[in-house]
GUTI-465757 format. One line per 4 residues: number of its first residue (from 1); their letters; for each residue x, y, z of N, C-alpha, C, O. Coordinates in pm, whole numbers. Example, Ala and Ser with C-alpha at 12.3 -4.5 7.8 and 13.67 -1.06 7.14 Angstrom:
BEGIN
1> as> 1319,-569,780,1230,-450,780,1320,-330,780,1424,-332,846  1285,-225,708,1367,-106,714,1290,3,787,1341,114,804
% end
This chain:
BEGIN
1> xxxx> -2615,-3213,-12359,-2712,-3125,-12297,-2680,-2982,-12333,-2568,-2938,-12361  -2810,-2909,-12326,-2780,-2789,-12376,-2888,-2705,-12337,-3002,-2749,-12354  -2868,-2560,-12276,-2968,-2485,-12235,-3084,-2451,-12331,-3178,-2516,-12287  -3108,-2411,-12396,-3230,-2424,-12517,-3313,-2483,-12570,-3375,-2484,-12464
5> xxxx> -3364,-2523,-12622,-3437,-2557,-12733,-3378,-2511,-12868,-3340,-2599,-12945  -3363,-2351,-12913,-3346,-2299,-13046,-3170,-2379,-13027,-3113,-2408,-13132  -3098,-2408,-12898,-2943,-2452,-12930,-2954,-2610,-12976,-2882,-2659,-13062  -3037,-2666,-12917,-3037,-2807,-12910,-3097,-2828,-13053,-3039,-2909,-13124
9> xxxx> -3176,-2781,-13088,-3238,-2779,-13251,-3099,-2770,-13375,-3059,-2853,-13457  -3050,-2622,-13338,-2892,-2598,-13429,-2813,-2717,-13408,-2771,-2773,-13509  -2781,-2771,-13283,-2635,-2876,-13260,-2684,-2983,-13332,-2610,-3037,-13415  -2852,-3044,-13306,-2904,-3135,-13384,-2859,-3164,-13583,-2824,-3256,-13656
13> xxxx> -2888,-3028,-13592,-2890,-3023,-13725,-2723,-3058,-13761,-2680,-3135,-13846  -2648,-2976,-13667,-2490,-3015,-13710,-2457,-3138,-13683,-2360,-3177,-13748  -2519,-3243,-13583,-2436,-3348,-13581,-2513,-3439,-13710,-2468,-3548,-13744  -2594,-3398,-13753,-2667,-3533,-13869,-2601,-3451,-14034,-2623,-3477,-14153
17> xxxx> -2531,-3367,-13979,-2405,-3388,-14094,-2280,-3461,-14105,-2198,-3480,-14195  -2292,-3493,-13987,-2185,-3585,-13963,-2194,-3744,-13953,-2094,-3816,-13966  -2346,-3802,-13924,-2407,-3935,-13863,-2353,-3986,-14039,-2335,-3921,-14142  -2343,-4117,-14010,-2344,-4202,-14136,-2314,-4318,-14057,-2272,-4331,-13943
21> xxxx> -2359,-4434,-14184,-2384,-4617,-14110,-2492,-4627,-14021,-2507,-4732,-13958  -2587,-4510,-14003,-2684,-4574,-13908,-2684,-4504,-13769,-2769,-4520,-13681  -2574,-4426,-13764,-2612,-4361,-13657,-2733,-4223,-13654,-2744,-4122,-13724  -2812,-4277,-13540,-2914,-4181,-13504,-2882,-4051,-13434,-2778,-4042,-13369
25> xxxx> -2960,-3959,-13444,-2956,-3845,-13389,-3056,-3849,-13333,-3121,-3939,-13386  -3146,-3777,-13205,-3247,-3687,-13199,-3274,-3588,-13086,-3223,-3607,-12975  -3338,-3503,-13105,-3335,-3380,-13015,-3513,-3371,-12929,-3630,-3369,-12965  -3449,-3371,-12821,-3579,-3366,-12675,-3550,-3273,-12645,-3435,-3230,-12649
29> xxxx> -3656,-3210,-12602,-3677,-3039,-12509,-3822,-3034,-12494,-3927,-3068,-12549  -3772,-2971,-12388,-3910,-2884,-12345,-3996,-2818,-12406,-3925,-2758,-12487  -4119,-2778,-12430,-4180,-2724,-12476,-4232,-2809,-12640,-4335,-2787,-12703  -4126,-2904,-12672,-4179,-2974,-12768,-4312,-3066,-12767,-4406,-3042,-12691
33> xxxx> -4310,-3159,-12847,-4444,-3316,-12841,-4389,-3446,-12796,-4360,-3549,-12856  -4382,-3400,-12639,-4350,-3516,-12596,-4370,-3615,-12624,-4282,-3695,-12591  -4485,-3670,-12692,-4509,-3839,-12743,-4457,-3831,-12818,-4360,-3900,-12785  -4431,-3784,-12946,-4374,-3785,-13038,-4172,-3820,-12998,-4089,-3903,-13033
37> xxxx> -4175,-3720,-12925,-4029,-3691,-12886,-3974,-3860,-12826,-3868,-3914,-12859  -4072,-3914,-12738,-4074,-4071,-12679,-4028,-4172,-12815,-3926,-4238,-12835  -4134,-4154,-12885,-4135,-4229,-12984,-3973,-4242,-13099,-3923,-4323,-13177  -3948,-4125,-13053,-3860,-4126,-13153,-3689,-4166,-13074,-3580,-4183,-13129
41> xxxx> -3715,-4170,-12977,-3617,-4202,-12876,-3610,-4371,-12862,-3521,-4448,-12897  -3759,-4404,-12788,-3734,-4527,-12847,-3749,-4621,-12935,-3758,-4743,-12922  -3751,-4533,-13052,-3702,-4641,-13166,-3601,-4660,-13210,-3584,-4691,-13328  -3472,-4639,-13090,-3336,-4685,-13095,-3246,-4564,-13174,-3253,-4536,-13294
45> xxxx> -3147,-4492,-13056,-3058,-4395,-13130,-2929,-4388,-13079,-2925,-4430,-12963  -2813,-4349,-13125,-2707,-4337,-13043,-2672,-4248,-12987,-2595,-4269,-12893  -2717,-4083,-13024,-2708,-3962,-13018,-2847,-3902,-12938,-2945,-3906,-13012  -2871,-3852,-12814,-2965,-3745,-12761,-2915,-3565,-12728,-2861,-3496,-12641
49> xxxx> -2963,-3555,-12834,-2909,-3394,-12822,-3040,-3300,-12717,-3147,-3269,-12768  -3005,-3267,-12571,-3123,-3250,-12470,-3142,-3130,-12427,-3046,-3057,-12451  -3254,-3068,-12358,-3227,-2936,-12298,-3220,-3018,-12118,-3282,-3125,-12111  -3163,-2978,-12011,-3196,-3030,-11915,-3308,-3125,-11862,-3299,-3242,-11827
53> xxxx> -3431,-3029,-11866,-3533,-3037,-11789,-3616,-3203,-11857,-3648,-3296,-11783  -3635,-3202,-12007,-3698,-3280,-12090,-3603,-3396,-12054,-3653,-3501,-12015  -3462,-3384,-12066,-3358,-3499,-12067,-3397,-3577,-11910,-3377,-3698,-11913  -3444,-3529,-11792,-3420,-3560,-11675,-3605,-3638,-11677,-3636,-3751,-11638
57> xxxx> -3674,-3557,-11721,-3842,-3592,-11741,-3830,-3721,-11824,-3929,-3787,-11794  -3746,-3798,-11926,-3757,-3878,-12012,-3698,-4053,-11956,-3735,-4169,-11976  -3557,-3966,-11857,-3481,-4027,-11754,-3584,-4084,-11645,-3561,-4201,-11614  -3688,-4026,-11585,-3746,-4051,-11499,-3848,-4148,-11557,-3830,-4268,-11535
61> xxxx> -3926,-4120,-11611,-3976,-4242,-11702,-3924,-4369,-11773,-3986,-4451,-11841  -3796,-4364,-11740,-3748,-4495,-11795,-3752,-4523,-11986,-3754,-4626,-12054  -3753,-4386,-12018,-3762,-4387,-12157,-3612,-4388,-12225,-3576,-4445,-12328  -3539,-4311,-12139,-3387,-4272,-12160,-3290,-4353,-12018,-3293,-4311,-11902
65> xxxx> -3207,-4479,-12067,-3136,-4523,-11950,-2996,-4508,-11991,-2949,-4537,-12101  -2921,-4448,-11868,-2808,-4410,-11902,-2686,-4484,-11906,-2580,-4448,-11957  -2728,-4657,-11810,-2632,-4744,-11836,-2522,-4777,-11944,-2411,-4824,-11922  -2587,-4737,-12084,-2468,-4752,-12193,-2414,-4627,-12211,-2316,-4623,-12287
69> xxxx> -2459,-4505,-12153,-2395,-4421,-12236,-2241,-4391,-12178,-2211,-4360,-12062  -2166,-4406,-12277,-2023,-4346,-12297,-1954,-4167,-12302,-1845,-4131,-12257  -2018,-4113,-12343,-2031,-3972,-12339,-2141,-3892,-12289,-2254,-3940,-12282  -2118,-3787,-12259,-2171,-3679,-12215,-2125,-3565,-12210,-2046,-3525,-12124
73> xxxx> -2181,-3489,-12320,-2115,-3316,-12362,-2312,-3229,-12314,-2429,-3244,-12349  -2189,-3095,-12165,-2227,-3035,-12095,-2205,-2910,-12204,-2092,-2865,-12218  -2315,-2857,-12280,-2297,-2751,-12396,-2273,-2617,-12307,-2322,-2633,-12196  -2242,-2551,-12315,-2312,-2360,-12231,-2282,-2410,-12095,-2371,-2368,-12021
77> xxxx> -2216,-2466,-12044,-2236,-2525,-11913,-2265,-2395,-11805,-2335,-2397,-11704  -2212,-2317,-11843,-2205,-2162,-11747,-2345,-2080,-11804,-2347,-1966,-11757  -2425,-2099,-11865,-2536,-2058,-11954,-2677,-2161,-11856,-2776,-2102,-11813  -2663,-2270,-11841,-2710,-2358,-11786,-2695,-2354,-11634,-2804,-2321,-11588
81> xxxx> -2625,-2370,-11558,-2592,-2313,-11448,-2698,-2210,-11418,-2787,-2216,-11334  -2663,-2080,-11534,-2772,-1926,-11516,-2860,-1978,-11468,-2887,-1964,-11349  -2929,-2053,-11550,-3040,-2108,-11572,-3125,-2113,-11494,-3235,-2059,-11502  -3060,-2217,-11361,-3109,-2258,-11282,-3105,-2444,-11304,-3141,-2528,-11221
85> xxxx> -3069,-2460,-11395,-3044,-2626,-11426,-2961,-2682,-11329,-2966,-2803,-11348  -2909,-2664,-11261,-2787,-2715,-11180,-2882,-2852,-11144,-2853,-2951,-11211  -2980,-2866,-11056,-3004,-3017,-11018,-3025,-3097,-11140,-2946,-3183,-11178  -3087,-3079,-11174,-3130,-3152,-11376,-2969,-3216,-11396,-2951,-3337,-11407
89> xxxx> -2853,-3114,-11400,-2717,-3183,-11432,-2701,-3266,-11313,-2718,-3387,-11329  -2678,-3232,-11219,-2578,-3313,-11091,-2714,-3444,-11084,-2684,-3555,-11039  -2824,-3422,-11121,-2947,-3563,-11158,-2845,-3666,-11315,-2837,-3783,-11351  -2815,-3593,-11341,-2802,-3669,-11474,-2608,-3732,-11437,-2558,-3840,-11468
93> xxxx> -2535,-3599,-11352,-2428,-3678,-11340,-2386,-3793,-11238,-2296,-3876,-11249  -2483,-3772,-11126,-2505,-3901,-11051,-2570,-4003,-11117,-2544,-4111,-11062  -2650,-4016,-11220,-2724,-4132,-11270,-2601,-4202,-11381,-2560,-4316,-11362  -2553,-4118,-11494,-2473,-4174,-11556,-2349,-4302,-11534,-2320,-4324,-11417
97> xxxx> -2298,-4359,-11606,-2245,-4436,-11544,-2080,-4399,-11512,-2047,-4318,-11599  -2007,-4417,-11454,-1904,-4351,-11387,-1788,-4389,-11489,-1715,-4292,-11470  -1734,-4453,-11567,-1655,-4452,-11647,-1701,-4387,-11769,-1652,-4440,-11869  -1772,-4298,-11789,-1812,-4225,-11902,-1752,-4143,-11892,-1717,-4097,-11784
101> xxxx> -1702,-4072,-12072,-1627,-3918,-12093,-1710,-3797,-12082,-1828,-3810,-12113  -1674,-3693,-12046,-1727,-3606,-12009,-1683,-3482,-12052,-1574,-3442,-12010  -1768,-3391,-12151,-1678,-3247,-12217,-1780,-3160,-12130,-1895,-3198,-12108  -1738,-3062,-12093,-1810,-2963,-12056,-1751,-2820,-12122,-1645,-2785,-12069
105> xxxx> -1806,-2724,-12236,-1802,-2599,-12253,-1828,-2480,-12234,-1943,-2467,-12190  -1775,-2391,-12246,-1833,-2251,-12169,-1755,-2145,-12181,-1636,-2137,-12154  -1843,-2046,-12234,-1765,-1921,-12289,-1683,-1857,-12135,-1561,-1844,-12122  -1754,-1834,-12064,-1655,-1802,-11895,-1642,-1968,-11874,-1673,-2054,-11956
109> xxxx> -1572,-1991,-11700,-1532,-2046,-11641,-1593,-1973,-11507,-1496,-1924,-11449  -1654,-1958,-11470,-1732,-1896,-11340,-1723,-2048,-11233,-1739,-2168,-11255  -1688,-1960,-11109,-1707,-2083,-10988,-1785,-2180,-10985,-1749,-2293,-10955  -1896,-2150,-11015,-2016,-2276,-11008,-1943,-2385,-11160,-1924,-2504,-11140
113> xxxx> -1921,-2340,-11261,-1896,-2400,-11366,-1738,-2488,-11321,-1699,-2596,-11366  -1685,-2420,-11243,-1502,-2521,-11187,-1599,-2581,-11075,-1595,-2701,-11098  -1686,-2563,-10964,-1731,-2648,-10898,-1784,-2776,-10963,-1747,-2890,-10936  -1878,-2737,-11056,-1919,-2848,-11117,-1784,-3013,-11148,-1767,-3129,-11111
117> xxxx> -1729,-2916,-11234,-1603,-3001,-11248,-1551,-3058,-11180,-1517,-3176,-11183  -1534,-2957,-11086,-1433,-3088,-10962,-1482,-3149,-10904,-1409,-3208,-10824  -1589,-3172,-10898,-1691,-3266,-10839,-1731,-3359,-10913,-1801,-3445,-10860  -1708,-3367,-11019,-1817,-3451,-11108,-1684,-3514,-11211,-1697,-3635,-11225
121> xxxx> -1608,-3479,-11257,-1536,-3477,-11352,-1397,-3577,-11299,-1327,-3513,-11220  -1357,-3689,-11320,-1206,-3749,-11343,-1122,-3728,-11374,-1108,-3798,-11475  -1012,-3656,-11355,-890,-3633,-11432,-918,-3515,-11532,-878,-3543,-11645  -979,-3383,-11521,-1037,-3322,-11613,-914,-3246,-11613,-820,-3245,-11533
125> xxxx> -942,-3168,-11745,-798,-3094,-11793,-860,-2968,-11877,-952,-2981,-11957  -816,-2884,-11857,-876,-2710,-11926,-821,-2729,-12049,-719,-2794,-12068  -924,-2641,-12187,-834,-2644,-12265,-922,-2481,-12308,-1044,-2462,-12301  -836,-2403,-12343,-844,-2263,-12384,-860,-2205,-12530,-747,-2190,-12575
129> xxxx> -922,-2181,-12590,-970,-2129,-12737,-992,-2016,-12705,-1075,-1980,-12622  -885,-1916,-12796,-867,-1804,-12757,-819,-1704,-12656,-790,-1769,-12556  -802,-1602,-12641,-718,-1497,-12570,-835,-1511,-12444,-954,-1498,-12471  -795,-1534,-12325,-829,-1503,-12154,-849,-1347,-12156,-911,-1289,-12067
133> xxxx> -794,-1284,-12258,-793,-1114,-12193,-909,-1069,-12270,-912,-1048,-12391  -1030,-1054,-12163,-1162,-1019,-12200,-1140,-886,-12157,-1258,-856,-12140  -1084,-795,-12130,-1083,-675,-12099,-1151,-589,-12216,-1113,-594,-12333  -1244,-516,-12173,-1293,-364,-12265,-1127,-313,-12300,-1025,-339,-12236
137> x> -1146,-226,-12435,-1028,-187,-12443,-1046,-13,-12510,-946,55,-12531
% end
């Protein structure tokens, strides 16, 4: 999941540099052709690269079931949050199935973004890229 459209379009494009043997990619959002977007979902994929709102609209229709899925990467998670997405996620992390992995990223770490976590998240563990000292200098 990912706050955008223009992000979910870019991550799209990067992971089908990577797909080979058959693995599918495809990207749902808002503002796109939803029939189209259906169609291409279910004609079987392993990869949904989502913006919230479309991912939860597709979920509700029974187009997208989350029983198999194994992963779930929370993109901008603190970007998303802004947003106003918060139910769309805590919709998608109550539906998922509970032994699934879970990455969540984010340029801050803001309260709502460690709430999220500790609520939702198993055994989660920080990992840091780059210097903490955001200070003006």
């Amino acid at each position: 999941l990912t706050p955008t459209r223009e992000l979910a379009l870019q991550i799209e494009q990067e992971i089908k540099k990577y797909t080979y043997h058959g693995i599918r990619c495809v990207c749902v959002y808002g503002g796109g052709n939803r029939q189209n977007q259906i169609k291409l979902v279910t004609s079987g994929v392993e990869i949904i690269v989502a913006t919230p709102g479309r991912f939860n609209d597709l979920l509700g229709c029974n187009v997208i079931t989350l029983n198999s899925a194994t992963f779930l990467v929370l993109d901008e998670a603190d970007r998303m949050l802004d947003m106003g997405f918060e139910p769309q996620i805590m919709k998608i992390l109550l539906d998922i199935r509970p032994d699934r992995q879970t990455i969540m990223t984010s340029a801050t770490w803001p309260p709502g973004v460690r709430r999220l976590g500790k609520s939702y998240l198993k055994d989660p563990f920080h990992v840091t890229v780059g210097s903490l000292d955001l200070a003006v200098r």
